[in-house]
N, CA, C and O atoms as CSV, one atom per row, in Angstrom:
chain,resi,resn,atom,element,x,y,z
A,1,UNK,N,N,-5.897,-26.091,-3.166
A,1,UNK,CA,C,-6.653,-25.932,-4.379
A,1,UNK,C,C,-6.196,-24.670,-5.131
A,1,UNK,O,O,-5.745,-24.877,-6.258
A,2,UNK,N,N,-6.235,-23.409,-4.701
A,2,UNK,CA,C,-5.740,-22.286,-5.090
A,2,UNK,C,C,-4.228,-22.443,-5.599
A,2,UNK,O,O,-3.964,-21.722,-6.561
A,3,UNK,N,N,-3.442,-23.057,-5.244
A,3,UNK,CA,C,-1.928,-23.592,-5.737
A,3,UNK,C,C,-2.135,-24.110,-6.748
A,3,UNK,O,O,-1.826,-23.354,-7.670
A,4,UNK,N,N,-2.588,-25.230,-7.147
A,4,UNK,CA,C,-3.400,-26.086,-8.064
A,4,UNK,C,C,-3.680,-25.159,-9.321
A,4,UNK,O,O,-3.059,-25.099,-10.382
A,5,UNK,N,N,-4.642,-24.550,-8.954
A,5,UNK,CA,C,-5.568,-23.701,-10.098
A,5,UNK,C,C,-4.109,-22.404,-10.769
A,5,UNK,O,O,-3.730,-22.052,-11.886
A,6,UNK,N,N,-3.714,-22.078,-9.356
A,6,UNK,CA,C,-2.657,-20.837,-10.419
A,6,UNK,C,C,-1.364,-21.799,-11.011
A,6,UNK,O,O,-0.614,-20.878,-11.334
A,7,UNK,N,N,-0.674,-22.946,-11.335
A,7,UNK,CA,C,0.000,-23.781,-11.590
A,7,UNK,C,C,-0.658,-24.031,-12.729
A,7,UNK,O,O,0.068,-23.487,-13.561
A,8,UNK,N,N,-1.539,-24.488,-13.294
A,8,UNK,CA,C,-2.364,-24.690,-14.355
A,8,UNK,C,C,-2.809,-23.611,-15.098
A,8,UNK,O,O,-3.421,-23.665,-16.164
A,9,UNK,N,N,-2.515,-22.760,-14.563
A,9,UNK,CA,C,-3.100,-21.442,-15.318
A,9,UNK,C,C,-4.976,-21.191,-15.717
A,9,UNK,O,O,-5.686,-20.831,-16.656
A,10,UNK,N,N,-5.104,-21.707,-14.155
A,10,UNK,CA,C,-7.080,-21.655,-14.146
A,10,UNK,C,C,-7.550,-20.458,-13.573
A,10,UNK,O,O,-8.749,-20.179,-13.579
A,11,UNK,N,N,-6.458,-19.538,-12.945
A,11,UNK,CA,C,-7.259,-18.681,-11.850
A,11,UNK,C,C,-6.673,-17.286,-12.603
A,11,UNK,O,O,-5.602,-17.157,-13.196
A,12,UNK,N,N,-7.740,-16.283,-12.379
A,12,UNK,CA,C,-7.361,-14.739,-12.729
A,12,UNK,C,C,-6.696,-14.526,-11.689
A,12,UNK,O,O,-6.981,-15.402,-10.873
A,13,UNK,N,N,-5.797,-13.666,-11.202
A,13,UNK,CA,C,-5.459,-12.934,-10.541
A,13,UNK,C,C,-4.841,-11.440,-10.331
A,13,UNK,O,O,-3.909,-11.050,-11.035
A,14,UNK,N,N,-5.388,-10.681,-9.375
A,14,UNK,CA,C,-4.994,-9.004,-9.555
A,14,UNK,C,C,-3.762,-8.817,-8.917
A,14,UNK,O,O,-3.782,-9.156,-7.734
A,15,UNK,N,N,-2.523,-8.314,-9.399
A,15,UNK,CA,C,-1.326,-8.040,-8.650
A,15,UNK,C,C,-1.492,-7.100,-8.449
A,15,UNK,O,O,-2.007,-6.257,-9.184
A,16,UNK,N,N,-0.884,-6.922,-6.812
A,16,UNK,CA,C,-0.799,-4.904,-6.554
A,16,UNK,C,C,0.692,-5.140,-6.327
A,16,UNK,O,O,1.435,-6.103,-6.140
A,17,UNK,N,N,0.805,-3.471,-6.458
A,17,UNK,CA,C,1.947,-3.180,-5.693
A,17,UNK,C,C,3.220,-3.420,-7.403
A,17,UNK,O,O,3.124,-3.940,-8.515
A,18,UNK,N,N,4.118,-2.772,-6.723
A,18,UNK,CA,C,5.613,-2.755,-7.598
A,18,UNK,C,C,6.059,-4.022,-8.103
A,18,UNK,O,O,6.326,-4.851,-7.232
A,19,UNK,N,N,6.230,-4.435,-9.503
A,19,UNK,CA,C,6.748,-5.561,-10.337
A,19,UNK,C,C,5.220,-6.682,-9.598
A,19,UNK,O,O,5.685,-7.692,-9.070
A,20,UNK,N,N,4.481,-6.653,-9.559
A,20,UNK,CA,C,3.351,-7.246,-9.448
A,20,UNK,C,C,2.968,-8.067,-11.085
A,20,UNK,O,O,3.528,-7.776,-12.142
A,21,UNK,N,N,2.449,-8.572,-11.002
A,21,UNK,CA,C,1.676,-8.995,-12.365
A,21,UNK,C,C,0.285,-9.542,-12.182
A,21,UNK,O,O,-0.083,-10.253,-11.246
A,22,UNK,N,N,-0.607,-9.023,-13.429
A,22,UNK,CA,C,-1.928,-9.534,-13.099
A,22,UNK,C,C,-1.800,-10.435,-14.001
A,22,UNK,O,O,-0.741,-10.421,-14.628
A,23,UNK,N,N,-2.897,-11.555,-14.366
A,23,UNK,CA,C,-3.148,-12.569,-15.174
A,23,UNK,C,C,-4.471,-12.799,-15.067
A,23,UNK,O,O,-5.000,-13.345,-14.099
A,24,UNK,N,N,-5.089,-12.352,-16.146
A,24,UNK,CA,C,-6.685,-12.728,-16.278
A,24,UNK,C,C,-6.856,-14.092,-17.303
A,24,UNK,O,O,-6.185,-14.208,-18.328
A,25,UNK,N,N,-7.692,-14.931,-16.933
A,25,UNK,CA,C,-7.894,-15.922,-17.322
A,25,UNK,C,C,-9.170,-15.786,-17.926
A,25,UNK,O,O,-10.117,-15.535,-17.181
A,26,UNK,N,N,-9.413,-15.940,-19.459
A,26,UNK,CA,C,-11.061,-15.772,-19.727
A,26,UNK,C,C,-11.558,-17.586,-19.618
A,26,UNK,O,O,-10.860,-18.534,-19.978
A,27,UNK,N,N,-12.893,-17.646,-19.040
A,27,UNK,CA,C,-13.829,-18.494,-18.175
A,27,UNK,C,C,-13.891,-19.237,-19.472
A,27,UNK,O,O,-13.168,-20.233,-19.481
A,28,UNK,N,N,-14.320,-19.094,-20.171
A,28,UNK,CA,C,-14.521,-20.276,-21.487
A,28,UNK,C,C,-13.317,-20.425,-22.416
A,28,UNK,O,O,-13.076,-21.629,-22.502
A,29,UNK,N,N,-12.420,-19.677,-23.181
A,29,UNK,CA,C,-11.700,-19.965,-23.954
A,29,UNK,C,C,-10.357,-20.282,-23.332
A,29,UNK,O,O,-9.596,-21.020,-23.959
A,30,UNK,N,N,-9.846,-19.589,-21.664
A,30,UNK,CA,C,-9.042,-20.325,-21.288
A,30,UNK,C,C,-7.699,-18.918,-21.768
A,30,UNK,O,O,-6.658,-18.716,-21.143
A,31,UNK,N,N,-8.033,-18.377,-22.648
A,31,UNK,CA,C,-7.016,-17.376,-22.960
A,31,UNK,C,C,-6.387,-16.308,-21.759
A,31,UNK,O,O,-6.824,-15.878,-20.692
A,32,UNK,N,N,-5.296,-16.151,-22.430
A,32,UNK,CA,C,-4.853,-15.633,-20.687
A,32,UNK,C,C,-3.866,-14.031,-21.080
A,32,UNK,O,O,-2.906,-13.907,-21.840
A,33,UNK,N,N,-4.397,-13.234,-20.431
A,33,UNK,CA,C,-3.800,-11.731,-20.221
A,33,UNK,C,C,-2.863,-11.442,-19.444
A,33,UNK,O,O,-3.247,-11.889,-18.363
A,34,UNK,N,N,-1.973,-11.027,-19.311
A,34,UNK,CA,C,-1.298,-10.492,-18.335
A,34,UNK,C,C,-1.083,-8.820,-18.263
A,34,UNK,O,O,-1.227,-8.065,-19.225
A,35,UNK,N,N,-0.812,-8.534,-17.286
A,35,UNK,CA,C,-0.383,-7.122,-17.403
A,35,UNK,C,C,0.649,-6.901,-15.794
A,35,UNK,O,O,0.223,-6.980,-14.642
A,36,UNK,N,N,1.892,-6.649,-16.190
A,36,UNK,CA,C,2.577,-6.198,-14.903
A,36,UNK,C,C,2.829,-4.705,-14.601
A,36,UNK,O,O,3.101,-3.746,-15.322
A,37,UNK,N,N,2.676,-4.829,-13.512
A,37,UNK,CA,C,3.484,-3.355,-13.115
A,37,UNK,C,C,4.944,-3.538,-12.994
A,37,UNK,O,O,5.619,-4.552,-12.820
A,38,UNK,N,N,5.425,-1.618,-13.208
A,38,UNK,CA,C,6.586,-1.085,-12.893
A,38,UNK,C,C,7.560,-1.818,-11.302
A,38,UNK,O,O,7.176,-1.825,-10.132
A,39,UNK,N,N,8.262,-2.105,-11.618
A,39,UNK,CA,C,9.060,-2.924,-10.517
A,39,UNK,C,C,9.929,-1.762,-9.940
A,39,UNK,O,O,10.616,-2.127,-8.986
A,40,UNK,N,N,10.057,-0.526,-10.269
A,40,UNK,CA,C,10.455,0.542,-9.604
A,40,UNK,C,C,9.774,1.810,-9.297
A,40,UNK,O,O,9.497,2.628,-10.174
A,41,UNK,N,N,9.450,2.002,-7.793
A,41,UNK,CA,C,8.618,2.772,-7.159
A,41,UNK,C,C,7.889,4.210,-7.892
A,41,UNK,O,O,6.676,4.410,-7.957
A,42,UNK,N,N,8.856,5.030,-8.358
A,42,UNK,CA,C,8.439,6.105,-8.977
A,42,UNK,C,C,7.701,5.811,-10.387
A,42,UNK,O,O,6.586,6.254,-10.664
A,43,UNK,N,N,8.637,4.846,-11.399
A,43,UNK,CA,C,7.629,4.187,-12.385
A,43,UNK,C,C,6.297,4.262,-11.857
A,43,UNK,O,O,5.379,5.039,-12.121
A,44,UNK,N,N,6.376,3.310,-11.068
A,44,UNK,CA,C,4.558,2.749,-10.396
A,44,UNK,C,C,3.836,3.338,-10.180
A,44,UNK,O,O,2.660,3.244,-10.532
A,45,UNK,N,N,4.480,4.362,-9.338
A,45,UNK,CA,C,3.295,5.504,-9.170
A,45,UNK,C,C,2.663,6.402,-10.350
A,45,UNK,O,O,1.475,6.694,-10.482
A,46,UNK,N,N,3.801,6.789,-11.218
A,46,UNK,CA,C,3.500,7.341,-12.443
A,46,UNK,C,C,2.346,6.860,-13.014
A,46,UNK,O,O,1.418,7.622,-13.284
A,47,UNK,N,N,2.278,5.069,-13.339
A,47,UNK,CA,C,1.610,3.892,-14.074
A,47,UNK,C,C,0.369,3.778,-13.473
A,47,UNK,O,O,-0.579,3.544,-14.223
A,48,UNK,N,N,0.101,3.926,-11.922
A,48,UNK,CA,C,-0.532,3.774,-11.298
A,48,UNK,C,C,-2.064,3.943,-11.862
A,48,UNK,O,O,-2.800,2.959,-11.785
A,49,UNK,N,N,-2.452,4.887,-12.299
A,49,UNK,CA,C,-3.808,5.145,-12.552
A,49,UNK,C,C,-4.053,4.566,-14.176
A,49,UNK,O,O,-5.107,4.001,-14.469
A,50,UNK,N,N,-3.034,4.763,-15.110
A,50,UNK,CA,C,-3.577,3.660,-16.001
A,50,UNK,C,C,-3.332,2.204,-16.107
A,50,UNK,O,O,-3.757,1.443,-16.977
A,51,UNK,N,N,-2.416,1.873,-14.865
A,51,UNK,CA,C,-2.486,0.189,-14.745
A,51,UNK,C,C,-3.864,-0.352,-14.213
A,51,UNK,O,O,-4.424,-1.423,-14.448
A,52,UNK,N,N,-4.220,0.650,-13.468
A,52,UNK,CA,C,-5.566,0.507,-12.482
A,52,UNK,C,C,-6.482,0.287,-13.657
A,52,UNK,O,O,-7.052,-0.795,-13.796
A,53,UNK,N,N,-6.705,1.674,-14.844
A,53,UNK,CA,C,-7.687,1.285,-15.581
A,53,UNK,C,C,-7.514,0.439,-16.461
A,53,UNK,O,O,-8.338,0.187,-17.341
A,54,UNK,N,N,-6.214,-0.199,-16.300
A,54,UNK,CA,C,-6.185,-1.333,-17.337
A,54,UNK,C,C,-6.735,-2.779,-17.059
A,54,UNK,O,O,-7.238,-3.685,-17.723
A,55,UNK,N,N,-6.361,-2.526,-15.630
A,55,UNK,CA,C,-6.526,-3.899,-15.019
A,55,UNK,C,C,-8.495,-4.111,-14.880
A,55,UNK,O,O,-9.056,-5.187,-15.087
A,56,UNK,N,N,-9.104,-3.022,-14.558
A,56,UNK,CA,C,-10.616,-2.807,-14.392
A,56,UNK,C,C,-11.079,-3.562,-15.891
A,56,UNK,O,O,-11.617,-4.667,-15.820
A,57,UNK,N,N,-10.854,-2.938,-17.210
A,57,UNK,CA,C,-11.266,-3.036,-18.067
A,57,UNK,C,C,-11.131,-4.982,-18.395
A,57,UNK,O,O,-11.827,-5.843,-18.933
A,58,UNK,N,N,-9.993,-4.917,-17.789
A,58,UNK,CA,C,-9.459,-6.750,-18.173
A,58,UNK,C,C,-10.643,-7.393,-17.729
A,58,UNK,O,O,-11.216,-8.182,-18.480
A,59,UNK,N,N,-11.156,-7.100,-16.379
A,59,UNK,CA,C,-12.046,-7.285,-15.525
A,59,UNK,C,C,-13.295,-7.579,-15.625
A,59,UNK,O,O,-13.972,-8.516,-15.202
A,60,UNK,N,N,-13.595,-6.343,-16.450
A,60,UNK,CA,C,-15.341,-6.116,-16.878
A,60,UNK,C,C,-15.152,-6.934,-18.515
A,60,UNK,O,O,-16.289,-7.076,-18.964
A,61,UNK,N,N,-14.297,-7.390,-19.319
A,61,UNK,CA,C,-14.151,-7.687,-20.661
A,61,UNK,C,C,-14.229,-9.176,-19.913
A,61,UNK,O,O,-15.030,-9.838,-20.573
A,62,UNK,N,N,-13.802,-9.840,-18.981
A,62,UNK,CA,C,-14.118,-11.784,-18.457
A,62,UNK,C,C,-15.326,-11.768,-18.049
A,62,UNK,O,O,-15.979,-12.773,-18.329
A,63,UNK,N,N,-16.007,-10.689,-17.291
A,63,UNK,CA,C,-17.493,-11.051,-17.077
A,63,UNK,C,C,-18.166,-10.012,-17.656
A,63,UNK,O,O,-18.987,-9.454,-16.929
A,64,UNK,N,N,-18.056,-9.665,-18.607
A,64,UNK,CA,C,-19.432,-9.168,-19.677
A,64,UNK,C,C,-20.226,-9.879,-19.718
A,64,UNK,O,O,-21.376,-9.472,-19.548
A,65,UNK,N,N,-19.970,-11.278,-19.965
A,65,UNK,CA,C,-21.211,-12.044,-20.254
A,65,UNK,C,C,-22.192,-12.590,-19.005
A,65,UNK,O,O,-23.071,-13.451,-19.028
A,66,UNK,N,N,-21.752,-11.843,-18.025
A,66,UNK,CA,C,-22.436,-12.691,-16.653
A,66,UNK,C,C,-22.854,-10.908,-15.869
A,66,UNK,O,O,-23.409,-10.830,-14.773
């Protein structure tokens, strides 16, 4: 099912880690975010704390309404 849903582009998901990518999926319109990280270590770490707050905010902006 989980194969399914990310193939279709139904499921949010949080990437960690180096060249990761997140993809937030909003619940009603279906619109879809992405945000990747730095695929090279020192990048990442640099990125680290505002990928984090980027990825939070993606987060709390799909369930505001719940």
């Amino acid at each position: 099912m989980y194969n399914i849903l990310i193939i279709e582009e139904m499921q949010t998901i949080v990437g960690l880690g180096c060249g990761a990518t997140s993809k937030f999926v909003h619940p009603e319109t279906g619109d879809i975010t992405r945000l990747a990280n730095p695929k090279e270590p020192k990048a990442y770490i640099d990125a680290f704390q505002t990928s984090t707050e980027a990825k939070i905010k993606a987060l709390e902006t799909l369930f505001a309404g719940n």
